[in-house]
C-alpha positions as CSV (number, residue, x, y, z in Angstrom):
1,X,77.6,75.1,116.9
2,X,78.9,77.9,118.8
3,X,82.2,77.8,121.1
4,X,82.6,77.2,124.8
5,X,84.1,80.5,126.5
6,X,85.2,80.9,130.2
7,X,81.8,81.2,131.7
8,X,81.1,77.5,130.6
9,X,82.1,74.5,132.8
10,X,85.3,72.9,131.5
11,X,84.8,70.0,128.8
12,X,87.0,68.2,126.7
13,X,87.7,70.2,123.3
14,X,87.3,66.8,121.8
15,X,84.2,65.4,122.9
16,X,81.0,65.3,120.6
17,X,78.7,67.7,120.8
18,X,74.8,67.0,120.4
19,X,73.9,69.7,117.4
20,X,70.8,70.6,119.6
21,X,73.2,71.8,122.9
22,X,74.3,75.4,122.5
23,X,76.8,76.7,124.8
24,X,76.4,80.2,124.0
25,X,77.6,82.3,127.0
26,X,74.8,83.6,129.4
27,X,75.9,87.1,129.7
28,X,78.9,89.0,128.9
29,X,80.8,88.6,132.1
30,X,82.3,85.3,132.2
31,X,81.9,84.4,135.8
32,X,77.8,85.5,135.7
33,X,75.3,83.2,135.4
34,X,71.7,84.2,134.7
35,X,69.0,82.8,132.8
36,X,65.6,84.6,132.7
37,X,63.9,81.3,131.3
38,X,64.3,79.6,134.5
39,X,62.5,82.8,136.7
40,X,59.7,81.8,133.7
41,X,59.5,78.8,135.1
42,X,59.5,79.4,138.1
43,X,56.6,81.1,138.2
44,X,55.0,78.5,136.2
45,X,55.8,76.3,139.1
46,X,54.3,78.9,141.2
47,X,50.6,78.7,139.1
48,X,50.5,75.3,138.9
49,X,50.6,75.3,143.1
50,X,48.4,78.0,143.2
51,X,45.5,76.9,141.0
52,X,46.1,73.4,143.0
53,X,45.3,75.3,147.0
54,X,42.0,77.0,144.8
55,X,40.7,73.3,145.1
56,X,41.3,73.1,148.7
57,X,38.9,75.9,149.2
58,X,36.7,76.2,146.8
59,X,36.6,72.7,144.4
60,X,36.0,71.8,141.1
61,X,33.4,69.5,140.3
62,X,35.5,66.4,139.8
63,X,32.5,64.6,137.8
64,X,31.3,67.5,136.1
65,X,34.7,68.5,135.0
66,X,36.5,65.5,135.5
67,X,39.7,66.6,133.0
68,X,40.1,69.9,134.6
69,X,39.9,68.7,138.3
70,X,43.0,66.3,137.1
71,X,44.5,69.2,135.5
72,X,44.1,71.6,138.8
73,X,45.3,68.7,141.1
74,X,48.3,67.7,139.7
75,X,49.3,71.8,139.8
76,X,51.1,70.4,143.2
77,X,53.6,68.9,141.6
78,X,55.2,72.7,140.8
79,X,56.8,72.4,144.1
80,X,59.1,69.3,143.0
81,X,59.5,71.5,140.3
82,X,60.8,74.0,142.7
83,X,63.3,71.3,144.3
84,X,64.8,70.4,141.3
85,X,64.9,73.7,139.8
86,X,66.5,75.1,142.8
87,X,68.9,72.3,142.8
88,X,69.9,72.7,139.1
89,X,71.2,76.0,139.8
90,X,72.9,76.0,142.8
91,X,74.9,73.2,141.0
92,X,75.8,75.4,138.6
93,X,76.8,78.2,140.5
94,X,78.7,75.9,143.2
95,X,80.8,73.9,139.8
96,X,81.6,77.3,138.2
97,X,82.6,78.4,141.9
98,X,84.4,75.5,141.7
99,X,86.1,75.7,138.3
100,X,86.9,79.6,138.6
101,X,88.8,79.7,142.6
102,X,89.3,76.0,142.8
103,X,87.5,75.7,146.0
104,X,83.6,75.9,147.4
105,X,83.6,78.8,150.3
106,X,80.7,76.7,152.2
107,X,80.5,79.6,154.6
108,X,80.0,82.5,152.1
109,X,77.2,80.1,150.6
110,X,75.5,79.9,153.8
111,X,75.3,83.3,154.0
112,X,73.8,84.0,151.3
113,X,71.0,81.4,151.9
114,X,70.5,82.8,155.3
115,X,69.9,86.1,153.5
116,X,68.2,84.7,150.5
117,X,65.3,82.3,153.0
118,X,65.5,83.4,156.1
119,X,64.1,87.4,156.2
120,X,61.5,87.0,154.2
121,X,60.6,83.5,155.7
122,X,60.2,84.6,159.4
123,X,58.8,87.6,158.4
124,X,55.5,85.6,157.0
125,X,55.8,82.8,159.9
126,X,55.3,85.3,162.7
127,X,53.3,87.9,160.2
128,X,50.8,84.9,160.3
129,X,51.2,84.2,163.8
130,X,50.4,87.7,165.0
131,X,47.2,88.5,162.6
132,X,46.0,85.1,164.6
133,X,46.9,86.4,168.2
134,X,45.0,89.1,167.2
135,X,42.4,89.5,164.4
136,X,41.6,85.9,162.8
137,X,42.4,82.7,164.6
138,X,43.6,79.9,162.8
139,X,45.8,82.4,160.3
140,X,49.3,81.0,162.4
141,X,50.4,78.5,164.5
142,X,49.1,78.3,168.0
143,X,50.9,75.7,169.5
144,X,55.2,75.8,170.9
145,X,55.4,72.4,169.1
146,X,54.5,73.9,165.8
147,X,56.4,77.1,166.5
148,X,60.0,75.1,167.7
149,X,59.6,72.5,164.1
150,X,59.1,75.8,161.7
151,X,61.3,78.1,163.9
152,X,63.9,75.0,163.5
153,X,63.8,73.7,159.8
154,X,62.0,70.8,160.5
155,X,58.1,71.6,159.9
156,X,58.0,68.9,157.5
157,X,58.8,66.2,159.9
158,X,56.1,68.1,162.1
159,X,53.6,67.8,159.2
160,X,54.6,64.4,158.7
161,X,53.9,62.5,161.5
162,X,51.3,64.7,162.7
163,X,49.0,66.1,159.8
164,X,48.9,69.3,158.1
165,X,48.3,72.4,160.7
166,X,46.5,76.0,160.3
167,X,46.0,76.4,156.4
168,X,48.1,80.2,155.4
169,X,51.3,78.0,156.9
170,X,51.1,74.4,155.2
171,X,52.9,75.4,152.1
172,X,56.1,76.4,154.6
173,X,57.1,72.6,154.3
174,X,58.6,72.9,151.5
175,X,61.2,75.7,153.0
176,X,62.1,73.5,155.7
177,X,63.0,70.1,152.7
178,X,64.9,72.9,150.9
179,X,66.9,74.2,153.9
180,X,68.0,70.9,154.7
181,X,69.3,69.8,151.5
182,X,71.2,73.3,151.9
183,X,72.9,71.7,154.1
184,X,74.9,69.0,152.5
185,X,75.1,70.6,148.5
186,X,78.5,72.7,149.3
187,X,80.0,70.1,150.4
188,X,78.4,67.2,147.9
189,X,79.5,70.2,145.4
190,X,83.3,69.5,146.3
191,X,83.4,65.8,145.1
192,X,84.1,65.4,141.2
193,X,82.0,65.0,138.9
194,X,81.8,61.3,139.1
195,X,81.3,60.8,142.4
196,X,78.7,63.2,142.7
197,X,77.0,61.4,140.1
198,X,76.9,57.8,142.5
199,X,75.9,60.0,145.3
200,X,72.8,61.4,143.3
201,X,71.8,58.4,142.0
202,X,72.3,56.8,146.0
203,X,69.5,59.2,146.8
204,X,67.8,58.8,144.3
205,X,67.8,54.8,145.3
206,X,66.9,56.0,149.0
207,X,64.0,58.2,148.0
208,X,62.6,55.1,145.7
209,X,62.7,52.5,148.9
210,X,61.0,55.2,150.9
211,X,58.0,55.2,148.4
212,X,58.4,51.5,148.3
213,X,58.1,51.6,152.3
214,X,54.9,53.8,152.4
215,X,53.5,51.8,149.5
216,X,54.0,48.4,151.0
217,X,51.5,49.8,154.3
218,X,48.8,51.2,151.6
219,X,44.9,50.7,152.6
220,X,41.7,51.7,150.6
221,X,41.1,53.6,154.1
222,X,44.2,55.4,153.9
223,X,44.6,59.2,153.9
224,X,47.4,61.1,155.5
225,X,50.3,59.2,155.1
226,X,53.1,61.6,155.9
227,X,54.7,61.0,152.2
228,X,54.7,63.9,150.2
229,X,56.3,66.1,152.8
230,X,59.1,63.5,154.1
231,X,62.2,65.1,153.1
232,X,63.5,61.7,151.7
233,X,60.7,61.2,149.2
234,X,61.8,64.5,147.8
235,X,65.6,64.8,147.7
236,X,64.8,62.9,144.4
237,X,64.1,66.2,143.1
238,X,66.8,67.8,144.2
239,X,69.0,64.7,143.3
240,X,67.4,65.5,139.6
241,X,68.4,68.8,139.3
242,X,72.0,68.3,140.5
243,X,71.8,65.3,137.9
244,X,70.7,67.5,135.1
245,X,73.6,70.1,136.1
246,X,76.2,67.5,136.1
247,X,75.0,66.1,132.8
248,X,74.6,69.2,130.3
249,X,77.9,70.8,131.9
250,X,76.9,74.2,131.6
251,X,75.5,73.7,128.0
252,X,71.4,74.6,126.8
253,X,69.2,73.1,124.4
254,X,68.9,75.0,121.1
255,X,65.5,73.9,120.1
256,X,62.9,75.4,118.0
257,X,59.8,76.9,119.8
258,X,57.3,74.3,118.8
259,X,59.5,71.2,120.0
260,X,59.8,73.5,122.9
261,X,56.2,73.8,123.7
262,X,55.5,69.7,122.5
263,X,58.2,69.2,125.5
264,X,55.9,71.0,128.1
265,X,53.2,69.8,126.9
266,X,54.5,65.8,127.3
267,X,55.6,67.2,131.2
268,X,51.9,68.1,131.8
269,X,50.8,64.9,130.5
270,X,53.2,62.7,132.3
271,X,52.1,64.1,136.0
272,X,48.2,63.8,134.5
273,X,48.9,60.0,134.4
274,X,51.0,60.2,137.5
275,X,47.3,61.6,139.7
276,X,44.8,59.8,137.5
277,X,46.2,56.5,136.3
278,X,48.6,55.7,139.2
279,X,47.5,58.0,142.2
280,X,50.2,60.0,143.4
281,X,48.4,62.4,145.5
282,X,49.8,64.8,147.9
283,X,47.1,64.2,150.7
284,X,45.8,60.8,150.0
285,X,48.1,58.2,148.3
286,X,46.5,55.3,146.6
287,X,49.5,53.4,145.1
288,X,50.1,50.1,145.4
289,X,54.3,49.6,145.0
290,X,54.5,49.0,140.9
291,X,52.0,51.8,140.7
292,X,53.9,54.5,142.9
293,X,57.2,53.3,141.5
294,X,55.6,54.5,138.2
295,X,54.3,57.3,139.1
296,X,56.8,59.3,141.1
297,X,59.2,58.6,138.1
298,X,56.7,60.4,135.7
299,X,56.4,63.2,138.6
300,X,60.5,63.5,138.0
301,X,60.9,63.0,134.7
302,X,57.9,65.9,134.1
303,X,59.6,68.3,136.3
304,X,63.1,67.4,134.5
305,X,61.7,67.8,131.1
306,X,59.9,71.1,132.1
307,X,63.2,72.5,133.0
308,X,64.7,71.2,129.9
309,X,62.1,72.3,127.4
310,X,62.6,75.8,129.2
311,X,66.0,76.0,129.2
312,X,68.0,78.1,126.6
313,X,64.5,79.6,125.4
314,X,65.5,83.1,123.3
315,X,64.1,86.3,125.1
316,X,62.2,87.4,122.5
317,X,59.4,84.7,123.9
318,X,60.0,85.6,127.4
319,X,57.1,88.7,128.4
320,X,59.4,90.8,131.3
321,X,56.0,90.2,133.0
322,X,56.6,86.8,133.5
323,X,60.2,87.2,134.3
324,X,58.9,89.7,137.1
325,X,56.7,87.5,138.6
326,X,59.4,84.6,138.7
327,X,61.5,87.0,140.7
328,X,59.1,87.3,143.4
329,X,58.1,83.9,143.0
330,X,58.9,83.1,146.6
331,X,57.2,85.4,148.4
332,X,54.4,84.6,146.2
333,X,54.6,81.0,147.5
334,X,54.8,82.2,151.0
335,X,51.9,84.5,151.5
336,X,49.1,83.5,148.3
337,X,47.8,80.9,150.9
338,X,46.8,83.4,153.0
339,X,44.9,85.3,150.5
340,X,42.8,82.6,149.0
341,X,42.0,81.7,152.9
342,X,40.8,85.5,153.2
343,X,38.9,85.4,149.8
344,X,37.4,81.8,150.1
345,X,36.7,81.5,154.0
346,X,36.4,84.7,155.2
347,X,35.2,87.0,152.3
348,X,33.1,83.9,151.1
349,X,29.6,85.5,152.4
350,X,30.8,88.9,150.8
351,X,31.8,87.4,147.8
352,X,29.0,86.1,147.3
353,X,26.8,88.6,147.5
354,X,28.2,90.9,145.3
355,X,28.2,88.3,142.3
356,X,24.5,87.8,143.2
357,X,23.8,91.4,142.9
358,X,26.2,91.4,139.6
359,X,23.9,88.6,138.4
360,X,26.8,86.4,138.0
361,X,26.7,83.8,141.2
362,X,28.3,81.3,139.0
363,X,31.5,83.1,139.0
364,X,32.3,83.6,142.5
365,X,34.6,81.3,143.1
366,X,36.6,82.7,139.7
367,X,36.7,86.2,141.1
368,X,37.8,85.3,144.5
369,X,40.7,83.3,142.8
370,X,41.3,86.8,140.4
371,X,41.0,88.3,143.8
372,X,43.3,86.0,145.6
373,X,46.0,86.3,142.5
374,X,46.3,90.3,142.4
375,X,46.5,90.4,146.4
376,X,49.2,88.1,146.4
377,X,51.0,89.7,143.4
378,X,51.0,92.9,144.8
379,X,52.1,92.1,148.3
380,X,54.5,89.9,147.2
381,X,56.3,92.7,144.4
382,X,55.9,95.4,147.5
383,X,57.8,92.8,149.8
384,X,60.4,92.3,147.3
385,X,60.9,95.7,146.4
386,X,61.3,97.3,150.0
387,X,62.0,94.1,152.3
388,X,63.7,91.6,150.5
389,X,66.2,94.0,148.4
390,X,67.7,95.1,151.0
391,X,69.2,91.5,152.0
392,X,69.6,90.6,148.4
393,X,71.5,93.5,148.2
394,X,74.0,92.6,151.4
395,X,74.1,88.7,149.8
396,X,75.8,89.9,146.9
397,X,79.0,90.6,149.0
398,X,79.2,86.4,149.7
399,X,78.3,86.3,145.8
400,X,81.4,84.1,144.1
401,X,79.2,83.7,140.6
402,X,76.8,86.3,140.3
403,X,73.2,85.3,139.1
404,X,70.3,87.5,139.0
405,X,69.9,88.4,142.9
């Protein structure tokens, strides 16, 4: 067991210590905190969304492939894994804010969300907007509705009691759940340990009668039912990640690689029985109450024990590659939408073409995903590099803990 320093949250010098926790400083500076497993998975999150929206467009043969359709459909669930990831270390950073000046400066954290979300965010919202004023329809939204809800926040709501919109902007729900639980963390953040705690564990109550409420008005001819993108169905997540914060106290698992990977591998297999055995499905729920009660607690406790399994992993087994990729992660989220709606709908007569001539028409829908996955890479690092930096750069003056940005 190594010792607590500085950078660590405060703990009792005579509490027990599991012999798997390590509390081994993140860097040398005792105020930093950054951990290159968590931009790992964070990208993971990312391909288990992306490999999800290649469905939408161009599906797997559920009865020929019926494992790997179940496998590609539960990829969705990388954006809880995004909620309680984000959660997990804002709670850090906001309890070692905390711990270091004695105080949360809720406006310098604002800031820095503003600058973190917003450029990059309205960038891609009007991007999408103006290639479908002018060269492909259908790319952004065309309605002031639609425009006020994103403009505001509150496109989930939108989404929610009216359907999902134009197809390159659907994933920007999940900005507008994450920008309201910005709202409420700094100052959740100021309560003590304890009390934060009940209030976690009040939402998480909250989020559970929700499901209960949408469960209870279940049909066989149900489809849209508004659930997956109402905010209060997924504070759980974020509720998860604050719990997970509170309850290592700035400690990381110590475990060997292989009980790392059996971890992950349990996560996966939790959500599989979430989608195939009790039917948690973004689009088109079909729980009864005992059966979505079930299976949104395996969706949280996979996402928790993907963060967990992840956590404290030793660099040598993180490629840079991957590391890079989690660092651009979000615009990745933003704008690979768009891509696969070029490759799949647009493209599609091209595409297939030239794997007809190539003699390989079997694989079309593989290379427009390959195709799909290097044009949203390389747009996304070029975004990063010359768009986003720039504000990343001005958000470190409102840093109190720095992390990697």
């Amino acid at each position: 067991m190594r010792t607590i320093d500085a950078e660590n949250l405060s703990v009792s010098g005579n509490a027990t210590r599991p012999p798997s926790i390590s509390e081994t400083p993140t860097t040398n500076s005792p105020m930093r905190y950054y951990r290159p497993e968590l931009d790992v998975l964070r990208f993971l999150a990312f391909i288990f969304v992306f490999i999800t929206h290649r469905n939408d467009l161009a599906p797997i043969d559920q009865v020929a492939h019926p494992f790997y359709h179940a496998f590609t459909m539960t990829g969705v669930y990388g954006v809880p894994v995004f909620f309680l990831l984000s959660a997990f270390l804002i709670s850090e950073l906001l309890q070692r804010e905390r711990d270091a000046t004695g105080r949360i400066d809720a406006k310098a954290f604002y800031i820095r969300r503003i600058l973190r979300i917003w450029p990059l965010y309205f960038l891609v919202f009007f991007g999408l907007m103006l290639i479908g004023w002018l060269i492909l329809p259908g790319a952004g939204v065309d309605t002031v509705g639609k425009i006020v809800a994103f403009m505001a926040f509150a496109g989930n709501w939108y989404i929610t009691f009216n359907g999902w919109i134009e197809y390159p902007v659907n994933p920007m729900w999940s900005l507008s759940v994450e920008e309201q639980f910005y709202i409420a963390i700094p100052f959740l953040a100021m309560l003590g340990r304890r009390a934060l705690m009940i209030v976690n564990i009040m939402v998480l109550a909250v989020a559970y009668a929700v499901i209960t409420w949408y469960a209870s008005g279940f049909t066989p001819t149900s489809e849209f039912s508004g659930q997956w993108t109402n905010s209060f169905v997924q504070f759980q997540f974020f509720a998860g990640g604050m719990l997970l914060s509170l309850g290592l106290r700035g400690r990381r698992p110590d475990w060997p690689m292989p009980v790392r990977v059996l971890l992950f591998a349990t996560a996966i297999g939790m959500w599989l029985i979430a989608f195939s055995v009790f039917g948690i499905k973004a689009d088109w729920p079909r729980s009864t109450i005992g059966q979505s009660l079930a299976g949104w607690s395996l969706l949280l406790g996979g996402a928790a024990l993907m963060l967990v399994s992840m956590l404290g992993m030793p660099e040598r087994y993180l490629p840079r590659t991957l590391i890079h990729f989690g660092r651009i992660s979000y615009g990745m989220y933003l704008i690979h939408i768009f891509f696969f709606w070029i490759v799949y709908d647009k493209a599609r007569p091209w595409l297939s073409r030239l794997t007809e001539q190539a003699g390989i028409p079997g694989w079309r829908d593989n290379i427009g995903m390959a195709l799909a996955f290097a044009a949203t890479v390389t747009v996304a690092g070029l975004l990063y590099r010359y768009y986003e930096m720039p504000f990343l750069r001005l958000k470190r003056r409102f840093t109190r803990v720095p992390s990697r940005d």
